[in-house]
Biopython code that builds the backbone (N, CA, C, O; Angstrom):
import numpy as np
from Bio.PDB.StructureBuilder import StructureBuilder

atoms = [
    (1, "UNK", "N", (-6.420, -16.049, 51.336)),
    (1, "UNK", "CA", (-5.617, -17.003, 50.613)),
    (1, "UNK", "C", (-4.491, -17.557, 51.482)),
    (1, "UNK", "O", (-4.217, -18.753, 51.380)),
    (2, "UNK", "N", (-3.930, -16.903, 52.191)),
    (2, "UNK", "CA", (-3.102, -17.088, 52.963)),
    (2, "UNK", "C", (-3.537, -17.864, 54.194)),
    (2, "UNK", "O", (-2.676, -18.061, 55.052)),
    (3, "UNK", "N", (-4.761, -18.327, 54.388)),
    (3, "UNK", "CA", (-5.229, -18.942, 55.411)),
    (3, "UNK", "C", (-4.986, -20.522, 54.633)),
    (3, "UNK", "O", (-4.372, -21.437, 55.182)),
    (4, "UNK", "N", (-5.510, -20.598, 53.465)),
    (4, "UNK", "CA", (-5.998, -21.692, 52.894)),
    (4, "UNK", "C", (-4.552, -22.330, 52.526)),
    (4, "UNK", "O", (-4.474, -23.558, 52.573)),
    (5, "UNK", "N", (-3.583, -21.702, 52.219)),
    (5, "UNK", "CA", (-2.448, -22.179, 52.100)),
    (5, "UNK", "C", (-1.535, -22.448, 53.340)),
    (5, "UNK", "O", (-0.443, -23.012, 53.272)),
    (6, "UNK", "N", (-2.012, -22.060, 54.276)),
    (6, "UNK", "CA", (-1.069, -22.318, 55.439)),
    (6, "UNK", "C", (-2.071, -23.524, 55.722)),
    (6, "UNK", "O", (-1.373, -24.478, 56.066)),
    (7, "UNK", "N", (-2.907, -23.745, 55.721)),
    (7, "UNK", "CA", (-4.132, -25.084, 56.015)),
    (7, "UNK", "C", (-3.594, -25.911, 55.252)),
    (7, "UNK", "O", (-3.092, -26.852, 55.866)),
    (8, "UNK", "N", (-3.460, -25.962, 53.860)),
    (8, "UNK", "CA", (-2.682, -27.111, 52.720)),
    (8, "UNK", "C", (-1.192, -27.409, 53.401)),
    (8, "UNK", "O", (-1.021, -28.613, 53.595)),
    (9, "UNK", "N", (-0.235, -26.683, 53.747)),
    (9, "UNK", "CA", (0.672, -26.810, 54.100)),
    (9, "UNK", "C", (0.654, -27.987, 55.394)),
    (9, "UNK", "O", (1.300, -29.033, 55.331)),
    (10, "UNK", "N", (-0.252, -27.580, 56.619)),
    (10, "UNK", "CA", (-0.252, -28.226, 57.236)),
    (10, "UNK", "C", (-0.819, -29.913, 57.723)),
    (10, "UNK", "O", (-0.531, -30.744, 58.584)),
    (11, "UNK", "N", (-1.751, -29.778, 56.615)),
    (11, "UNK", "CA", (-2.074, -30.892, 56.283)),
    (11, "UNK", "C", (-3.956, -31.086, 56.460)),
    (11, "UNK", "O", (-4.658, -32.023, 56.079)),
    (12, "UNK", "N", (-4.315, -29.929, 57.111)),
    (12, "UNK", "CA", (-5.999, -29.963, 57.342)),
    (12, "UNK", "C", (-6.637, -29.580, 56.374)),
    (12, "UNK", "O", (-7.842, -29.365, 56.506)),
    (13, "UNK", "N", (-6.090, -29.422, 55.324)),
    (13, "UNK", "CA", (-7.041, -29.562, 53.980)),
    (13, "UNK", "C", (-6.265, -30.025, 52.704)),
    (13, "UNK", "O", (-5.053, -29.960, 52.494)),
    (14, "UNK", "N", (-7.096, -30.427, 52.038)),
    (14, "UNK", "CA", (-6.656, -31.847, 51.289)),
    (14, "UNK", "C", (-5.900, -30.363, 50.045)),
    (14, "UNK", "O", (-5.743, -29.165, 50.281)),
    (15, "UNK", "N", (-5.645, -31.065, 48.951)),
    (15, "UNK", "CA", (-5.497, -30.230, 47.604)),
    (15, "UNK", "C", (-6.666, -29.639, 46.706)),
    (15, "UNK", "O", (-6.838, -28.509, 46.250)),
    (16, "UNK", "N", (-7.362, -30.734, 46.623)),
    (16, "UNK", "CA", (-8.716, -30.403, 45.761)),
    (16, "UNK", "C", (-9.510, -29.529, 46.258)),
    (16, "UNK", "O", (-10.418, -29.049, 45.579)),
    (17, "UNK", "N", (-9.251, -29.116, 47.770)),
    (17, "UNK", "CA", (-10.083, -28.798, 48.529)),
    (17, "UNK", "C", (-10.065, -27.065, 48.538)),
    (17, "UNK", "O", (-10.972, -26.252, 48.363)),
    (18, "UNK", "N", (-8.533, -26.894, 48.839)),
    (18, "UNK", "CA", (-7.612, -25.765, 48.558)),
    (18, "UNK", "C", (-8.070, -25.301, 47.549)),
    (18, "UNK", "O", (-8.819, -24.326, 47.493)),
    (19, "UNK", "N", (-7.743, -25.831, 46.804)),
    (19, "UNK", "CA", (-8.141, -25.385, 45.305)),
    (19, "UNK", "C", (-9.308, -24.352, 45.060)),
    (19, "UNK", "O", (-9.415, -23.139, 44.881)),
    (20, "UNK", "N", (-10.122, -25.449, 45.142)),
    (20, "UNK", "CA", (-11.620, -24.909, 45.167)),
    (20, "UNK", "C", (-11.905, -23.727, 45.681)),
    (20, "UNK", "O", (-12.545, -22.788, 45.208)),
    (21, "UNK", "N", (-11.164, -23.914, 47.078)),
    (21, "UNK", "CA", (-11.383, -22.034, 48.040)),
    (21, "UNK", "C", (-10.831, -21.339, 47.280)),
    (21, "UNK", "O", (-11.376, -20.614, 46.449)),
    (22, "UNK", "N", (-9.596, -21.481, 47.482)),
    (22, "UNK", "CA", (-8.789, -20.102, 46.241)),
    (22, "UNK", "C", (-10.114, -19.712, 45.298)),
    (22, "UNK", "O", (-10.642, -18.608, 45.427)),
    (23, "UNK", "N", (-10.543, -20.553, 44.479)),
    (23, "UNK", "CA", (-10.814, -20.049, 43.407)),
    (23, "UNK", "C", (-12.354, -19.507, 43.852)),
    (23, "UNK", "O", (-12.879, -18.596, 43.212)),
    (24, "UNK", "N", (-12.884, -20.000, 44.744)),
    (24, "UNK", "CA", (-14.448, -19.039, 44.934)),
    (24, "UNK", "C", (-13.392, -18.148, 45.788)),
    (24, "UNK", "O", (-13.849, -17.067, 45.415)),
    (25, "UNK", "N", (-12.356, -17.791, 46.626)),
    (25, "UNK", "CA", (-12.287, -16.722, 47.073)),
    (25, "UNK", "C", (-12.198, -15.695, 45.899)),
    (25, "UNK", "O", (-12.964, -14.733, 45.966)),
    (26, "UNK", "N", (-11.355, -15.787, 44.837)),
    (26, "UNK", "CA", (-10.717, -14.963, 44.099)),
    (26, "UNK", "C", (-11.818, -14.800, 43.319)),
    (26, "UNK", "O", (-11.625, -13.654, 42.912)),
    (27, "UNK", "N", (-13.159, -15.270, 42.680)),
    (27, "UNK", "CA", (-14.325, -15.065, 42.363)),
    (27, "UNK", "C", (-14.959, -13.706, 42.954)),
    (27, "UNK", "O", (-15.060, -12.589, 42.449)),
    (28, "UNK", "N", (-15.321, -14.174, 44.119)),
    (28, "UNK", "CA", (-15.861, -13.285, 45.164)),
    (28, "UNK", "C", (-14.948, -12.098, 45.100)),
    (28, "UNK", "O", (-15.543, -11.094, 44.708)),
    (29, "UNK", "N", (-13.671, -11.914, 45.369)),
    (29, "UNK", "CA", (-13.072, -11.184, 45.498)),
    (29, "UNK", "C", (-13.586, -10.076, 43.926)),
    (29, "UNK", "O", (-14.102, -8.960, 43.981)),
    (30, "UNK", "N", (-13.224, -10.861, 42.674)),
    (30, "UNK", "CA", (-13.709, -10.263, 41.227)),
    (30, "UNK", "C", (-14.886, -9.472, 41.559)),
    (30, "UNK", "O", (-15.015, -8.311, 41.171)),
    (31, "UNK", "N", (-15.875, -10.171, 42.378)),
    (31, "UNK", "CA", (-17.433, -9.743, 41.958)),
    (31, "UNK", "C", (-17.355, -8.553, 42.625)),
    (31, "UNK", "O", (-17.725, -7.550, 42.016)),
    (32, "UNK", "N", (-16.744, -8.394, 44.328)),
    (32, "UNK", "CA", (-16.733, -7.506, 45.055)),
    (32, "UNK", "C", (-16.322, -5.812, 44.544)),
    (32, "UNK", "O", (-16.687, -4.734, 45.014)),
    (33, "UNK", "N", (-15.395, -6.153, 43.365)),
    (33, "UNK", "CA", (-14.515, -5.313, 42.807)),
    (33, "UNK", "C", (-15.733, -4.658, 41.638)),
    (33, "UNK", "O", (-15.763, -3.432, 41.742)),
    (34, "UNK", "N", (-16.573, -5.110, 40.730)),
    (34, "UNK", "CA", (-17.026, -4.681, 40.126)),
    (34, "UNK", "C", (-18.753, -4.293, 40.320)),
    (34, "UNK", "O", (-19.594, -3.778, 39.582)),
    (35, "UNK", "N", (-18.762, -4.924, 41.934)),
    (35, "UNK", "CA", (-20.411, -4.541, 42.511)),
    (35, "UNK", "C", (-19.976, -4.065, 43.884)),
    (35, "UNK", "O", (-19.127, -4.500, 44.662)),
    (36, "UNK", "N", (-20.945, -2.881, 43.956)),
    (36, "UNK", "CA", (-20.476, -2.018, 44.958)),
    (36, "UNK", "C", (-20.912, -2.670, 46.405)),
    (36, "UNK", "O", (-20.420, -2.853, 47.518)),
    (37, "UNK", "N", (-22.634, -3.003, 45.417)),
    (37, "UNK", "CA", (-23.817, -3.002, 46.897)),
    (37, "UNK", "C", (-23.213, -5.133, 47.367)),
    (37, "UNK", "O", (-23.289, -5.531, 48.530)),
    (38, "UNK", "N", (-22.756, -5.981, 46.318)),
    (38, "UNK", "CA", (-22.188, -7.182, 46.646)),
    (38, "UNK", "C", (-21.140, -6.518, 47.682)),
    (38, "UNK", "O", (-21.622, -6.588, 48.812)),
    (39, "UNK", "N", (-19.967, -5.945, 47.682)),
    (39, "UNK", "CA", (-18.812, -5.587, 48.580)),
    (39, "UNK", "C", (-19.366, -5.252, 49.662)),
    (39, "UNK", "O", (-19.115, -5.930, 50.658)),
    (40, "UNK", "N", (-20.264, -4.125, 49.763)),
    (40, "UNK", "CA", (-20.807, -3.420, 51.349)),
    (40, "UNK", "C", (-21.830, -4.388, 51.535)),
    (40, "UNK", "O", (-22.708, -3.733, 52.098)),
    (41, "UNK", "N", (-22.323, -5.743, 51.382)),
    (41, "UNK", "CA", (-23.049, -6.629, 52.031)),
    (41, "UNK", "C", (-23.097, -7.771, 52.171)),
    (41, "UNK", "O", (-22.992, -8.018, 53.373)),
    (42, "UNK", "N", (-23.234, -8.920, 51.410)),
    (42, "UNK", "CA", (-22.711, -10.267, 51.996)),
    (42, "UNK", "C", (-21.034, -10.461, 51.402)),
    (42, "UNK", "O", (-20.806, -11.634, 51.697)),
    (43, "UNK", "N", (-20.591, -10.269, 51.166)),
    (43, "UNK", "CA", (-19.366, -9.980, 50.221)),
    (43, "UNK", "C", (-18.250, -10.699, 52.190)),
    (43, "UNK", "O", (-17.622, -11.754, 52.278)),
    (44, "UNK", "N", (-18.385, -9.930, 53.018)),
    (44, "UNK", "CA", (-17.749, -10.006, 54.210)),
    (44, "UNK", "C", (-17.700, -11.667, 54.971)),
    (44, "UNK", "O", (-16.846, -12.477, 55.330)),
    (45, "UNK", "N", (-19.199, -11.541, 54.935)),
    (45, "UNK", "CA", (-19.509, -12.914, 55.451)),
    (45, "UNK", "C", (-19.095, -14.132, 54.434)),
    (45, "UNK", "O", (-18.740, -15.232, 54.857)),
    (46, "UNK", "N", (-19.165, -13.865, 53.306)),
    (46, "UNK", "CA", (-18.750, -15.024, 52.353)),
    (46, "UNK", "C", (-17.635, -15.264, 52.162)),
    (46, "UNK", "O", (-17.495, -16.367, 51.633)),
    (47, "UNK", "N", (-16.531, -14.624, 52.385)),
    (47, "UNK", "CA", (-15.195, -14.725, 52.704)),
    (47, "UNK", "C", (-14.472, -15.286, 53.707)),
    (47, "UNK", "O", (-13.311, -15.672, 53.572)),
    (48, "UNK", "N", (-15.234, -15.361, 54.906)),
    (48, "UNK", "CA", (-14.786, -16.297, 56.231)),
    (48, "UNK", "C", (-14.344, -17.050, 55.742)),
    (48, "UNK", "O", (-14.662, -17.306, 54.581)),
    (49, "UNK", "N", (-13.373, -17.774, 56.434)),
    (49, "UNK", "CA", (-13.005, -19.304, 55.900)),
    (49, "UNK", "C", (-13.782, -20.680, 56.278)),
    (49, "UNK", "O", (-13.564, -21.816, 55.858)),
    (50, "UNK", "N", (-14.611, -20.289, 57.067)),
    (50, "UNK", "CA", (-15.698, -21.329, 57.709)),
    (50, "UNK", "C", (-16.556, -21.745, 56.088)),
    (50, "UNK", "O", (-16.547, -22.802, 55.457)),
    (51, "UNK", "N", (-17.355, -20.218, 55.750)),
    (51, "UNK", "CA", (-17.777, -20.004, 54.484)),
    (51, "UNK", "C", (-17.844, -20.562, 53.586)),
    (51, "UNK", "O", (-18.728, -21.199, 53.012)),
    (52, "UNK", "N", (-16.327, -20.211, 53.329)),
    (52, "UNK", "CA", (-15.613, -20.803, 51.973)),
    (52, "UNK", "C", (-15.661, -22.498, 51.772)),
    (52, "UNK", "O", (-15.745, -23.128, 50.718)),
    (53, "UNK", "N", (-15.600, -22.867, 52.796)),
    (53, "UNK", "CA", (-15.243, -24.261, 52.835)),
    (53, "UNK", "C", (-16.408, -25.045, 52.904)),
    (53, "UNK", "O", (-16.316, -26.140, 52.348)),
    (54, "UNK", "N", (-17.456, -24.780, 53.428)),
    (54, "UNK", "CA", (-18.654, -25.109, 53.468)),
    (54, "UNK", "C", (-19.247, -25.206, 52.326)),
    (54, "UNK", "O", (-19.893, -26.224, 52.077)),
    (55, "UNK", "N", (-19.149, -24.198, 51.429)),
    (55, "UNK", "CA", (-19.326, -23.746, 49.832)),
    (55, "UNK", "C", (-18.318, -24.471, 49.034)),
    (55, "UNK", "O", (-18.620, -24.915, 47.927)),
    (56, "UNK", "N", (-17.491, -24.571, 49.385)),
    (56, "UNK", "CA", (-17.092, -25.993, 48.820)),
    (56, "UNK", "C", (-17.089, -26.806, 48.623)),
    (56, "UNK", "O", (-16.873, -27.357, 47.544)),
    (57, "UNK", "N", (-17.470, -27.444, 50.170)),
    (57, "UNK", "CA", (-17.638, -28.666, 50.036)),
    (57, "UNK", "C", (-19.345, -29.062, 49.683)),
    (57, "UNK", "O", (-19.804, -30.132, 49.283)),
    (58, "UNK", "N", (-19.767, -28.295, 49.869)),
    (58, "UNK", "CA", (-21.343, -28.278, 48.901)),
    (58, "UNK", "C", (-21.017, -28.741, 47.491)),
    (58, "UNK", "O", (-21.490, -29.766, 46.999)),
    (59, "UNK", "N", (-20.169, -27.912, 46.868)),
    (59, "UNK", "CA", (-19.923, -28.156, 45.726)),
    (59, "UNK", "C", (-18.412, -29.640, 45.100)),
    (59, "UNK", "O", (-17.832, -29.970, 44.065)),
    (60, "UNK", "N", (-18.440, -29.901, 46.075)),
    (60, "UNK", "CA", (-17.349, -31.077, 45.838)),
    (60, "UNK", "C", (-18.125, -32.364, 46.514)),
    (60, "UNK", "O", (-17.517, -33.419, 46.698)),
    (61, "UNK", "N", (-19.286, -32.229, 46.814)),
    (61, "UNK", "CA", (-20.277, -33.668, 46.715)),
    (61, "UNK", "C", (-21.093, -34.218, 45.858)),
    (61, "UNK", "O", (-21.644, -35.285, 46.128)),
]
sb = StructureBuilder()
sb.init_structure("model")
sb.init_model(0)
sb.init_chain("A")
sb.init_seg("    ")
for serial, (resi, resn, name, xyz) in enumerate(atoms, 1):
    if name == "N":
        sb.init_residue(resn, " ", resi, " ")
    sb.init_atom(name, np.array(xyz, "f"), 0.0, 1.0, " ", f" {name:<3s}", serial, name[0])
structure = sb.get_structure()
């Protein structure tokens, strides 16, 4: 989260954009918490911020 907000701050990602990460991070983050075998396996990789944003912007076209 702290990536995505220092990115908004600086100006390389828009608002809507921000947004969006936060909220699949903090998703992911939920799912990780209540599935064991999600946490010990893609759970890591889907959190990158490369990831996140990609998955976003999938979903914001």
């Amino acid at each position: 989260m702290n990536t995505i907000i220092q990115k908004l701050r600086r100006g390389t990602l828009d608002e809507k954009t921000a947004s969006m990460m936060k909220r699949l991070a903090k998703d992911k983050m939920e799912r990780a918490i209540s599935d064991r075998a999600y946490a010990n396996g893609p759970y890591e990789s889907e959190m990158v911020q490369e990831a996140l944003l990609a998955e976003t912007q999938k979903y914001l076209k």
